[in-house]
N, C-alpha and C positions, 0 to 999 in steps of 0.2 A: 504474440507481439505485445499485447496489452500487460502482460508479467513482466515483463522486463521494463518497459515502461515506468509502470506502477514502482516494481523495487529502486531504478534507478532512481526517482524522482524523491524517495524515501532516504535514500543512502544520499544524498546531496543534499534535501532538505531537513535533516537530523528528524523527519517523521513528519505526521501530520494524520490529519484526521480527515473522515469518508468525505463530509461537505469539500475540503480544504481538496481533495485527490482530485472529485469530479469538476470543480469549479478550473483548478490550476488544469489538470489533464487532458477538459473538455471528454469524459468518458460519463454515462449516464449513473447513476448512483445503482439500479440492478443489475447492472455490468462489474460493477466497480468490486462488490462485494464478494461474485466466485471467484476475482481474481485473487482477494486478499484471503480467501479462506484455501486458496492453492497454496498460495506461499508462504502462511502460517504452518498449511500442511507442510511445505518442503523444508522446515525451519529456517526460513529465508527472514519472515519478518516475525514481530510479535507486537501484542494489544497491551499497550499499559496505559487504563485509561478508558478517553478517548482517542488516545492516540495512538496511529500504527508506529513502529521503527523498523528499524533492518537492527536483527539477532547480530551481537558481538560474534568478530569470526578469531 
């Protein structure tokens, strides 16, 4: 639940950064991190930066 979360809030917010995720998302910053290292696995999102985005589809 917390992936899809995370991506949508990325794909609506053109990105944003770990502070910027746990503060708007309310999810803890050690939380925050396995989700975005899944979905960089899944080539869902990527790091430029500080900032996370959602990978062009």
């Amino acid at each position: 639940m917390g992936s899809k979360l995370v991506y949508l809030h990325l794909h609506y917010s053109s990105g944003g950064t770990v502070q910027e995720l746990c503060h708007t998302l309310n999810i803890p910053t050690i939380s925050i991190y396995p989700i975005l290292n899944t979905l960089r696995e899944e080539g869902l999102v990527e790091r430029k930066g500080s900032q996370y985005v959602c990978t062009p589809t």
